[in-house]
VOGU-3710 file (C-alpha; in Angstrom, 3 decimals, decimal comma):
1> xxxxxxxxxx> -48,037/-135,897/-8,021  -47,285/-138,636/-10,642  -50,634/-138,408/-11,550  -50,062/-135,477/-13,487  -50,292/-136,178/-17,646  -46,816/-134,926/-17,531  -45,529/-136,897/-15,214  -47,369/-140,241/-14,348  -47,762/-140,885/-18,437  -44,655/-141,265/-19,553
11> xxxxxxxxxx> -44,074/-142,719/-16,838  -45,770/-145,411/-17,150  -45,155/-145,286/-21,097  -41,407/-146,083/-20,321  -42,290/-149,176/-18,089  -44,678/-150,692/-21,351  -41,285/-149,751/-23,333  -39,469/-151,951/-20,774  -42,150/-154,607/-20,745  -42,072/-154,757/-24,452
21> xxxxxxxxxx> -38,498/-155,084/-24,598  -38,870/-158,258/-22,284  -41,129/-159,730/-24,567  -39,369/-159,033/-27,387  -36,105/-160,401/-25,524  -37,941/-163,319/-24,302  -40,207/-164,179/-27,501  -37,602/-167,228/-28,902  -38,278/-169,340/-26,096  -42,094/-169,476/-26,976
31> xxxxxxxxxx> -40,692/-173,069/-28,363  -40,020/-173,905/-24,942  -42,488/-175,437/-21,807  -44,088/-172,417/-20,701  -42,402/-170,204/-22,875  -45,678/-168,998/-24,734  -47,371/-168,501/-21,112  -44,261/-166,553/-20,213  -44,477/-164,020/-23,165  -48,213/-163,551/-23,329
41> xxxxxxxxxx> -47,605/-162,198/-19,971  -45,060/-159,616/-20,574  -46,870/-158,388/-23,659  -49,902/-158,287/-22,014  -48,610/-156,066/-19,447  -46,568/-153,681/-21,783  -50,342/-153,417/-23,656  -52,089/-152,726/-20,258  -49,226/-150,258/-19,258  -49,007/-148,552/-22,827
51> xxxxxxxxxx> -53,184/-147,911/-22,011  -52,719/-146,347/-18,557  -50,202/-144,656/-19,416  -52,656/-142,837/-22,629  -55,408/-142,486/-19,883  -53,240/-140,477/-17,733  -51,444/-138,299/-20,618  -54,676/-137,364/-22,315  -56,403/-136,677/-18,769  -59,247/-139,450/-19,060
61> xxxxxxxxxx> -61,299/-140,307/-15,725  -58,652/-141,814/-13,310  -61,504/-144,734/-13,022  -60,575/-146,410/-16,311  -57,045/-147,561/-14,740  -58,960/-149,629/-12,516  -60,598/-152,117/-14,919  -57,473/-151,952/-16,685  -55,101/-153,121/-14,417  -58,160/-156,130/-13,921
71> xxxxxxxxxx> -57,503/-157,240/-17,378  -53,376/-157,153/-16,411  -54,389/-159,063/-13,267  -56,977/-161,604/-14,689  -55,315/-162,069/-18,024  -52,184/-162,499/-16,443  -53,191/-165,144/-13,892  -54,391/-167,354/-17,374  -50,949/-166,636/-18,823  -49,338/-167,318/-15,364
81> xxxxxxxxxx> -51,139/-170,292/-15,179  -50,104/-172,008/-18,330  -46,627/-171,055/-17,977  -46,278/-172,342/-14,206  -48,106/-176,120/-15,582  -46,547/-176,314/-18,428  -42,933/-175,183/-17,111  -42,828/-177,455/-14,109  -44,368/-180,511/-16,053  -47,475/-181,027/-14,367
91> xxxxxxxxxx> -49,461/-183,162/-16,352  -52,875/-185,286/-16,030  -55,440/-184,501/-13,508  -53,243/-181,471/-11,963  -53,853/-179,571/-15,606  -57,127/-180,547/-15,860  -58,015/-179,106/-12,880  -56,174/-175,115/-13,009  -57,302/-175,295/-16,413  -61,021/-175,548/-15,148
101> xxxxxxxxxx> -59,775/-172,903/-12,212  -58,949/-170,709/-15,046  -61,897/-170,053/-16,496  -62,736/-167,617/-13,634  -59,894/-165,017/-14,678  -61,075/-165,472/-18,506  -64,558/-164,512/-16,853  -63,457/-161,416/-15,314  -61,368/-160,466/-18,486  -64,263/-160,378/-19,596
111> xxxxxxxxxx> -65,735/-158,320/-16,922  -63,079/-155,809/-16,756  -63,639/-154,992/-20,776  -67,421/-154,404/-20,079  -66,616/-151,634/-17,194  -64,144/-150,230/-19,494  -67,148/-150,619/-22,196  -69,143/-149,222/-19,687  -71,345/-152,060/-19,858  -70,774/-152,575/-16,421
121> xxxxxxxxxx> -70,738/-149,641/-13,958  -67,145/-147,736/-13,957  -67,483/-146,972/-10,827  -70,195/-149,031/-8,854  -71,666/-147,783/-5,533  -72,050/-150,781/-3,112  -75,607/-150,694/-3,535  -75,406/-150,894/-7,371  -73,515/-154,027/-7,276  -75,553/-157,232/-8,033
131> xxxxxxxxxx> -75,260/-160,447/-9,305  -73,779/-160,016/-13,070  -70,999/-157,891/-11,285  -70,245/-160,313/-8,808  -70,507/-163,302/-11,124  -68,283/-160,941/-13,901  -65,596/-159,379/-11,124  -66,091/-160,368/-8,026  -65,595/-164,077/-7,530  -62,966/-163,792/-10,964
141> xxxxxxxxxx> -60,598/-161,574/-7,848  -60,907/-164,107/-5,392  -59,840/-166,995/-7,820  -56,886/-165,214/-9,402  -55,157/-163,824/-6,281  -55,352/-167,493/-5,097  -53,952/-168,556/-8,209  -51,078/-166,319/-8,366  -50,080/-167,176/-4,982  -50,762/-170,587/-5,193
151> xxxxxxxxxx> -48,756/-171,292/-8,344  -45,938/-168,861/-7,228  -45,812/-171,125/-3,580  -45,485/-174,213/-6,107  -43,159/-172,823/-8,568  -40,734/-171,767/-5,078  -41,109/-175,342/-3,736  -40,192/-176,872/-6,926  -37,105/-175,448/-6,758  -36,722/-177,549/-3,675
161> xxxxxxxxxx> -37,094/-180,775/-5,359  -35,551/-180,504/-7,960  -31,238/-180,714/-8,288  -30,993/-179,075/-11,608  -33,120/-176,433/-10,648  -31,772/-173,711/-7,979  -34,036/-172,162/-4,936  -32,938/-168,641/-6,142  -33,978/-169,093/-9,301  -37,662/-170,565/-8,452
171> xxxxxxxxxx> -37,513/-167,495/-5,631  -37,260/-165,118/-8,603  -39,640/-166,651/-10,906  -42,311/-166,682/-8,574  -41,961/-163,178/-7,530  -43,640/-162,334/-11,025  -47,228/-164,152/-10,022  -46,602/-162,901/-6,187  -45,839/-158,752/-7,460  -49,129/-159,121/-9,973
181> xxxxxxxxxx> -51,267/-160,130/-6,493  -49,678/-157,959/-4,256  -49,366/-155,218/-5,429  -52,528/-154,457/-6,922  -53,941/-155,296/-3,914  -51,557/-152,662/-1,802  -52,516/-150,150/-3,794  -56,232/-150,617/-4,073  -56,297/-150,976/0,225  -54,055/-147,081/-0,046
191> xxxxxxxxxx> -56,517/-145,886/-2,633  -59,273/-146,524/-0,348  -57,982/-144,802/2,528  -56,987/-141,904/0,053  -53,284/-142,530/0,306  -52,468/-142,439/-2,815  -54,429/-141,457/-5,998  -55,564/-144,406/-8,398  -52,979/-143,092/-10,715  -50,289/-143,217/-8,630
201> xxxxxxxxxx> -51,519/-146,789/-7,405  -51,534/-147,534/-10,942  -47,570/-146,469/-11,376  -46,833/-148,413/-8,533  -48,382/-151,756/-9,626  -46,585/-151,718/-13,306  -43,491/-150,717/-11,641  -43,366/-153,354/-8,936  -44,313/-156,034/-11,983  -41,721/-154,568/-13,920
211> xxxxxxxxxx> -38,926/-155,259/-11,256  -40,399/-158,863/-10,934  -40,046/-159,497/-14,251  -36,855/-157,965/-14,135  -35,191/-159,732/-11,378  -36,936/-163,216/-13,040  -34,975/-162,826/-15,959  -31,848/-161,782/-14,351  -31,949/-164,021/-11,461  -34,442/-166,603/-12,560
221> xxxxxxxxxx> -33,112/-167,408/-15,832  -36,381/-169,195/-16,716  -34,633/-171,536/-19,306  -31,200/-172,237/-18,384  -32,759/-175,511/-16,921  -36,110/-176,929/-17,181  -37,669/-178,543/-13,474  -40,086/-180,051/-15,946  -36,730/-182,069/-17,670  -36,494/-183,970/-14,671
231> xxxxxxxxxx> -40,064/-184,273/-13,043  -40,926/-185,672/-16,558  -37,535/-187,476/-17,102  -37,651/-189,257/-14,006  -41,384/-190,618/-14,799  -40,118/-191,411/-18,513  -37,088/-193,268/-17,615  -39,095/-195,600/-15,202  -42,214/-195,658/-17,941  -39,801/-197,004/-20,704
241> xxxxxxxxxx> -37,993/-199,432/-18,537  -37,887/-202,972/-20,235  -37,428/-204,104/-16,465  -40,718/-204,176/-14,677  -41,350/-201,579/-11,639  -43,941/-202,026/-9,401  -44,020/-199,274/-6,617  -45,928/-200,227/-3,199  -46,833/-197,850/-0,026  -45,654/-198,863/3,484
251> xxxxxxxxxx> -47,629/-201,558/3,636  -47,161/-203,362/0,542  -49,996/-202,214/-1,432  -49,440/-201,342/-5,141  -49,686/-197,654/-6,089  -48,113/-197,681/-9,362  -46,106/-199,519/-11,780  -44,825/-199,252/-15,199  -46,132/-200,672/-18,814  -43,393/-203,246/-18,404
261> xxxxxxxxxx> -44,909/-204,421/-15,319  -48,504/-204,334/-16,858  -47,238/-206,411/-20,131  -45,521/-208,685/-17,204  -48,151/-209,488/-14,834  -51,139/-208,914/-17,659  -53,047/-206,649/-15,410  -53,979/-202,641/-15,635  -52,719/-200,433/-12,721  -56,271/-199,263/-12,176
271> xxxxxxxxxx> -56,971/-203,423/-11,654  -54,393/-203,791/-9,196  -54,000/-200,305/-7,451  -54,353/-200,245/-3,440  -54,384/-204,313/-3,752  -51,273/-206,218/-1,728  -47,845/-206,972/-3,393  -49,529/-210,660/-3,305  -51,877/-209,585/-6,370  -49,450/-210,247/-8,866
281> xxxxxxxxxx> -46,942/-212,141/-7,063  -47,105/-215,384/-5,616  -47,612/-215,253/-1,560  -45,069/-218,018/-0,930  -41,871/-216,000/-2,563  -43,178/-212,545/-0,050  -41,906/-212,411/3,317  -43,543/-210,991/6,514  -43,644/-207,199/5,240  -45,186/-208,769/1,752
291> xxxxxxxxxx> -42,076/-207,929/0,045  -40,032/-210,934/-1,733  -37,363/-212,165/0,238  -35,640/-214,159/-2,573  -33,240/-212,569/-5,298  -34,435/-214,146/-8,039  -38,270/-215,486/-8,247  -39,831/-217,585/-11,019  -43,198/-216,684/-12,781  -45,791/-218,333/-14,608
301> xxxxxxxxxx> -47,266/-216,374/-17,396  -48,759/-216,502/-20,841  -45,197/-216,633/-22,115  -44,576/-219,439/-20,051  -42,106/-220,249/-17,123  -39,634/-217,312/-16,473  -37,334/-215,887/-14,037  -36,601/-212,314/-12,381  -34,145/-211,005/-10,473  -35,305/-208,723/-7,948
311> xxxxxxxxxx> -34,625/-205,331/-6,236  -36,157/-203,440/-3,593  -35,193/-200,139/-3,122  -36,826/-198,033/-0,274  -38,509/-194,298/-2,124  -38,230/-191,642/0,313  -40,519/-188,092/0,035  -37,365/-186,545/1,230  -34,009/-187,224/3,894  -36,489/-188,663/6,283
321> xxxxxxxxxx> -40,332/-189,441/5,317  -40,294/-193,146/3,708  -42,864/-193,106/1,097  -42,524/-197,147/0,353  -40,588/-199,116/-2,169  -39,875/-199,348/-5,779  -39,481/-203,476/-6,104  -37,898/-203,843/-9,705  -38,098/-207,058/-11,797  -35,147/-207,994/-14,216
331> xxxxxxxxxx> -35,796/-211,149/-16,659  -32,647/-213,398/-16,289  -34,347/-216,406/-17,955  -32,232/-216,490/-20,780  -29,150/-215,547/-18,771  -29,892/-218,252/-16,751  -30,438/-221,155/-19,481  -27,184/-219,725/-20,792  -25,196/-220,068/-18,004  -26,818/-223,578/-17,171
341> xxxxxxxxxx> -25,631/-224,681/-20,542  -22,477/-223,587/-20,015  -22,152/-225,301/-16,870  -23,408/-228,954/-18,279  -20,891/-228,037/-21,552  -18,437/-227,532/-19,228  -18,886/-230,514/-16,767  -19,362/-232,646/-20,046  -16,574/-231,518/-21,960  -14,022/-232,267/-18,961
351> xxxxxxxxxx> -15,523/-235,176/-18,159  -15,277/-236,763/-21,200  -11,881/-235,318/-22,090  -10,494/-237,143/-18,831  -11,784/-240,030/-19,678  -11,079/-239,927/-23,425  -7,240/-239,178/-22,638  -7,215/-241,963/-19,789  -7,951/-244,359/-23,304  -5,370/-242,356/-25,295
361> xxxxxxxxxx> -2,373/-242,731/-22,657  -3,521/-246,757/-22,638  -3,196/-246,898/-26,392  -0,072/-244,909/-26,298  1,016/-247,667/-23,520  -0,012/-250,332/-25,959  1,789/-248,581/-29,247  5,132/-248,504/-27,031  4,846/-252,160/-26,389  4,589/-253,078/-30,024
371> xxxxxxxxxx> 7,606/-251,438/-30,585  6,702/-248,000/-32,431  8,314/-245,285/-29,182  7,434/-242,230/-31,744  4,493/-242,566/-32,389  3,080/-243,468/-28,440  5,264/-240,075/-27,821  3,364/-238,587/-29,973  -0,242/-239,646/-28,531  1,510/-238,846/-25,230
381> xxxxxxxxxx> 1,998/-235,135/-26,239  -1,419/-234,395/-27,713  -2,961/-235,749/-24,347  -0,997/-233,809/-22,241  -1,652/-230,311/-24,316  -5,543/-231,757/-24,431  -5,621/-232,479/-20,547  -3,651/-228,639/-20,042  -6,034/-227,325/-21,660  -8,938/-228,659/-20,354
391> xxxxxxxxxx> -7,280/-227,746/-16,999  -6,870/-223,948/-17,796  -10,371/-223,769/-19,048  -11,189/-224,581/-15,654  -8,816/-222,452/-13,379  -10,098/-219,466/-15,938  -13,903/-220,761/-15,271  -12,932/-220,569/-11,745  -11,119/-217,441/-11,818  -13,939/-215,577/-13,300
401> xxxxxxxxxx> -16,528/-217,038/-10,388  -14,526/-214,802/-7,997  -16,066/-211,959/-6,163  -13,755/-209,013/-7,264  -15,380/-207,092/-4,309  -13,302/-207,173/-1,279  -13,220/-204,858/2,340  -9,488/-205,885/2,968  -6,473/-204,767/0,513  -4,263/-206,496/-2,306
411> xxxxxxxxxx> -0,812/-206,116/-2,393  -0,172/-206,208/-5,842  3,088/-206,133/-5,436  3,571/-209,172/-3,035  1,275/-211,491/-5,278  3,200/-210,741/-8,290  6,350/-211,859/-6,779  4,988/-215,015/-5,265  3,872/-216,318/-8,728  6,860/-214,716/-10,544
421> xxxxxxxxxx> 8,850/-216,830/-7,823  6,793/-220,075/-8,986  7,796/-219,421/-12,339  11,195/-219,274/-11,638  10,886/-222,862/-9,685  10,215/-224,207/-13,334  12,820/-222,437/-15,107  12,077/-219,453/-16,394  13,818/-216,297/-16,465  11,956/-214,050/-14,760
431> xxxxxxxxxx> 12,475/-210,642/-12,963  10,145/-208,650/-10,343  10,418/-204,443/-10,069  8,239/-202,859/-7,567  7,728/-199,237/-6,888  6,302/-198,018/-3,381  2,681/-198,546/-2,503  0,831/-200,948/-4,527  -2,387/-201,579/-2,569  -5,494/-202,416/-3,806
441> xxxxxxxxxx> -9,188/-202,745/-2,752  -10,015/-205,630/-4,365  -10,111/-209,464/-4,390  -6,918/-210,998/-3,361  -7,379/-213,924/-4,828  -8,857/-212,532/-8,253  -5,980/-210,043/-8,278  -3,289/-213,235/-7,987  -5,123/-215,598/-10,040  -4,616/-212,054/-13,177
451> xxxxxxxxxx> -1,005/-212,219/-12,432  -0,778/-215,329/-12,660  -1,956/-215,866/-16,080  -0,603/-212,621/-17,398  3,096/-214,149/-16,109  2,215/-217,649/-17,097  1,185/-216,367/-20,711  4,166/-214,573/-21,215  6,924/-216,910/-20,083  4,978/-219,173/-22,233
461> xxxxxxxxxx> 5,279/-217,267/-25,187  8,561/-215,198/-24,967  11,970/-216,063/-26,532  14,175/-214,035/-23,910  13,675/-213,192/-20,402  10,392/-211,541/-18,859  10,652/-208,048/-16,701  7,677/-207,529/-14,685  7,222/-203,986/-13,162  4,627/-203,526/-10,805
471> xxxxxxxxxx> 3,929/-199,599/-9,456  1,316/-196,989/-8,469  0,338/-194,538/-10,913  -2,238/-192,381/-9,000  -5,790/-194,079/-8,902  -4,332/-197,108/-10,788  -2,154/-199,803/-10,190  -0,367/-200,927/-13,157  1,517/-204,161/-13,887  3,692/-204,165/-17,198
481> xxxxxxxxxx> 4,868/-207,303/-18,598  7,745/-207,167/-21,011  10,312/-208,974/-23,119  12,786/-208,296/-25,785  11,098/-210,521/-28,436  7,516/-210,374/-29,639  5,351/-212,200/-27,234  1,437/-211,520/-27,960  1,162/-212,532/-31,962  -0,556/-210,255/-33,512
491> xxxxxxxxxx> -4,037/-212,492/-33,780  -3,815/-212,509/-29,552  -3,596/-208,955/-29,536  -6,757/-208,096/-32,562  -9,183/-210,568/-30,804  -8,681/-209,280/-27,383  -8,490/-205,427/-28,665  -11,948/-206,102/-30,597  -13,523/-207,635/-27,436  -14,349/-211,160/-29,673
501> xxxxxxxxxx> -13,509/-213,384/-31,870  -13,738/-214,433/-35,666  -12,416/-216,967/-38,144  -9,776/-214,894/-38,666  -8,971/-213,376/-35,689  -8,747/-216,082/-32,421  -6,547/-216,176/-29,401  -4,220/-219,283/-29,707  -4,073/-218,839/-25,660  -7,325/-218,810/-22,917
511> xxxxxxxxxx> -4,751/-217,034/-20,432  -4,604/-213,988/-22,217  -8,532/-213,867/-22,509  -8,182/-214,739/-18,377  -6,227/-211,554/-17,785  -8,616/-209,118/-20,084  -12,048/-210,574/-18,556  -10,473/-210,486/-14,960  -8,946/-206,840/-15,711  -12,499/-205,716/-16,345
521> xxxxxxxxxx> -14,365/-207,561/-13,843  -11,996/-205,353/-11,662  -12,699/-202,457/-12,807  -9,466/-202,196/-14,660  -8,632/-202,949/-18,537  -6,072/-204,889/-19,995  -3,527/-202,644/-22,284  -1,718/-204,898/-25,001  1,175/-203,669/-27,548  -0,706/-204,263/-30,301
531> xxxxxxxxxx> 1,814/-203,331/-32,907  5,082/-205,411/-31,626  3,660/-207,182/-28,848  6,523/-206,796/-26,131  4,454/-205,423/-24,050  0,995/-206,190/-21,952  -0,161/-204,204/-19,269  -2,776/-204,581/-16,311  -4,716/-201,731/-14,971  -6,062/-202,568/-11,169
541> xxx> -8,217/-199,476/-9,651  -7,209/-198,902/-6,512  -10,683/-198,315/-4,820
//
């Protein structure tokens, strides 16, 4: 039988060698969340198995392996413990409260070295047991085969939740916590009925741990990817949000939100919690559900008046059970003042402009009439390139208020030679290639209103005749503009290419800022020849 001193020790004295080689293999990631729970573990057990395996070569009473494997169970559920909380990320109340569960298995550590002492009956009769050996042993069992199985259940379903971290892999760690509850328990239940003998039991257990911890690091790889990276990433991203993020149950009532929100609304969670949506927004902006029904929502704080755009976004438990919303604030104030000012700039700047040239093309009426044609030719010439390009401010202000977003497609290819045909009309050279499909899911009209100024800039520019290829090169639809002379001056070509301008570096031209916003608001870029400038390109995503 393998309880023989030639047989079942080293035995068991080659499983502590394979536990120890775990723990040595295993002892860099004590850095890691868990890690130090992890490796306490595996030494633990290649100490316990190193003992039983000395008890059964020198011969000593077979009862010793039985308070033994007790300190493997008991010390491991504390080391199982802290390697399950810490390597999931449970934090808060959920630590707090296995770390008072705990205790119990520290208890019957204790326990198990007092039998082994001898402090406590070796082997107790059922009348000999009393209080101190229930207190020390008995209730400690209870607690850490719930334990085990309890944290191995959670560390399997986490593996459910979380994308980065595979259900074989949380199958195979949690076969380590499941093998140390089992099969101690097996063996004791086939002990009892004289099955086996306690040191065969005793071979069994180790083993059966052994192969857990085997097919854990094989199968499990415990830190090719972290579950606690994104239970605690997902809280940390939403924590650090500058926007605010209130979360609300089914019914409207607050559950959580983040320190953005609290700095917001100048209330604690635990001030707010379980109260309506209506708590720190006003009633009158919340519609029949007591969610807001407007995108953007003013409110009146210390920091005075300010405005939010707002998102609510249903959070689901899973596919099917809704859990209640996330309702996100954004603070647009300043976007807002800024594209108010803008507007009244704008509205002001053509107004007067009109006006002011109106006067100008009267005087230059009135400087014709006395006799001096140059100079009223003159006036006449800086009001026209005043009022064109007062005009072209606005069809690019225009332009860019398009909704690039569109169900139907764009044929590039048509709207390219409808303006190219326009051009011609006024007398420029211009000539239109197309090649195949050139489709587009995007705004027609923002798509025509690019080509247009991309056309309209170069025949403006260019000293010989403009080729315009249009043609579909895979996801992208590009539209090359060329000419045999230098068309984009250099200055064009750095401010665009450095996304702004300086004193020293300004586009002459609004079109070709026109075609670079319009390229991006699509989706697409703009691709200048920066270094002879015969060449500017459009790139239009196709979906």
């Amino acid at each position: 039988m393998l309880s023989a001193p030639l047989v079942g020790g080293p035995v068991l004295g080659a499983v502590a060698a394979a536990f120890g080689w775990y723990a040595w293999r295993l002892r860099g990631a004590r850095g890691r969340p868990g890690g130090t729970g992890l490796v306490a573990l595996v030494a633990l057990l290649a100490v316990v198995t190193l003992a039983e395996a000395a008890v059964i070569a020198a011969g000593w009473p077979s009862p010793l392996l039985h308070p033994l494997t007790q300190v493997a169970v008991f010390g491991g559920t504390v080391c199982w413990a802290a390697f399950v909380v810490a390597y999931t990320g449970r934090t808060g109340s959920s630590r707090v409260i296995l770390g008072l569960v705990a205790v119990a298995p520290a208890v019957g550590c204790l326990g198990a070295v007092l039998r082994v002492t001898q402090v406590l009956p070796l082997e107790p009769t059922f009348e000999g047991i009393g209080a101190a050996y229930l207190l020390l042993l008995g209730t400690p069992t209870v607690v850490s085969f719930g334990l085990l199985v309890g944290l191995s259940i959670l560390l399997a379903w986490d593996a459910t939740r979380y994308a980065s971290f595979e259900r074989s892999r949380g199958a195979a760690l949690a076969l380590i916590g499941g093998s140390l509850a089992a099969a101690p328990m097996l063996t004791s239940t086939l002990e009892t009925g004289g099955t086996i003998s306690v040191p065969t039991g005793a071979v069994v257990v180790q083993s059966t741990v052994l192969a857990a911890v085997a097919v854990a690091v094989a199968v499990g790889r415990p830190y090719r990817s972290l579950p606690i990276a994104e239970a605690i990433g997902r809280d940390a991203i939403v924590s650090n949000l500058n926007d605010a993020v209130v979360v609300v149950d089914g019914d409207a009532r607050i559950v959580d939100m983040n320190r953005s929100a609290e700095a917001l609304f100048e209330r604690s969670l635990e001030e707010v919690v379980r109260e309506p949506l209506s708590a720190l927004v006003d009633a009158d902006l919340l519609g029949s559900e007591g969610l807001p029904t407007e995108s953007t929502i003013p409110f009146q704080g210390s920091a005075g008046k300010r405005y939010f755009d707002v998102s609510v976004s249903r959070v689901r438990r899973d596919a099917n059970a809704e859990a209640g919303y996330a309702v996100a604030l954004r603070d647009v104030t300043d976007e807002r003042i800024r594209g108010q000012r803008l507007e009244v700039l704008q509205r002001v700047l053509r107004h007067n402009v009109r006006n002011d040239m109106t006067a100008v093309y009267a005087m230059a009426d009135a400087v014709a009439e006395s006799g001096d044609e140059r100079v009223a030719e003159r006036l006449r010439e800086t009001a026209d390139s005043l009022v064109d390009v007062s005009e072209r401010a606005r069809a690019v202000e225009e332009s860019m208020c398009l909704d690039p977003a569109s169900d139907d497609a764009a044929d590039v290819s048509a709207l390219v030679t409808e303006v190219a045909a326009v051009l011609r009309e006024q007398g420029h050279d211009v000539s239109v290639t197309t090649d195949g499909d050139a489709e587009v899911h995007r705004s027609a009209e923002l798509v025509a209103s690019i080509c247009e100024h991309l056309l309209s800039y170069a025949t403006g520019n260019a000293d010989a005749p403009v080729a315009v290829t249009v043609e579909r090169d895979g996801s992208h639809v590009d539209v090359a503009v060329e000419s045999d002379g230098r068309f984009l001056p250099e200055q064009d070509a750095a401010a665009v290419t450095n996304g702004g301008e300086t004193q020293l570096e300004h586009a002459n031209d609004l079109e070709i800022w026109a075609v670079s916003w319009g390229a991006e608001r699509l989706g697409g870029e703009l691709v200048p020849d920066c270094e002879h400038g015969r060449h500017v390109g459009v790139r239009i995503p196709v979906e």
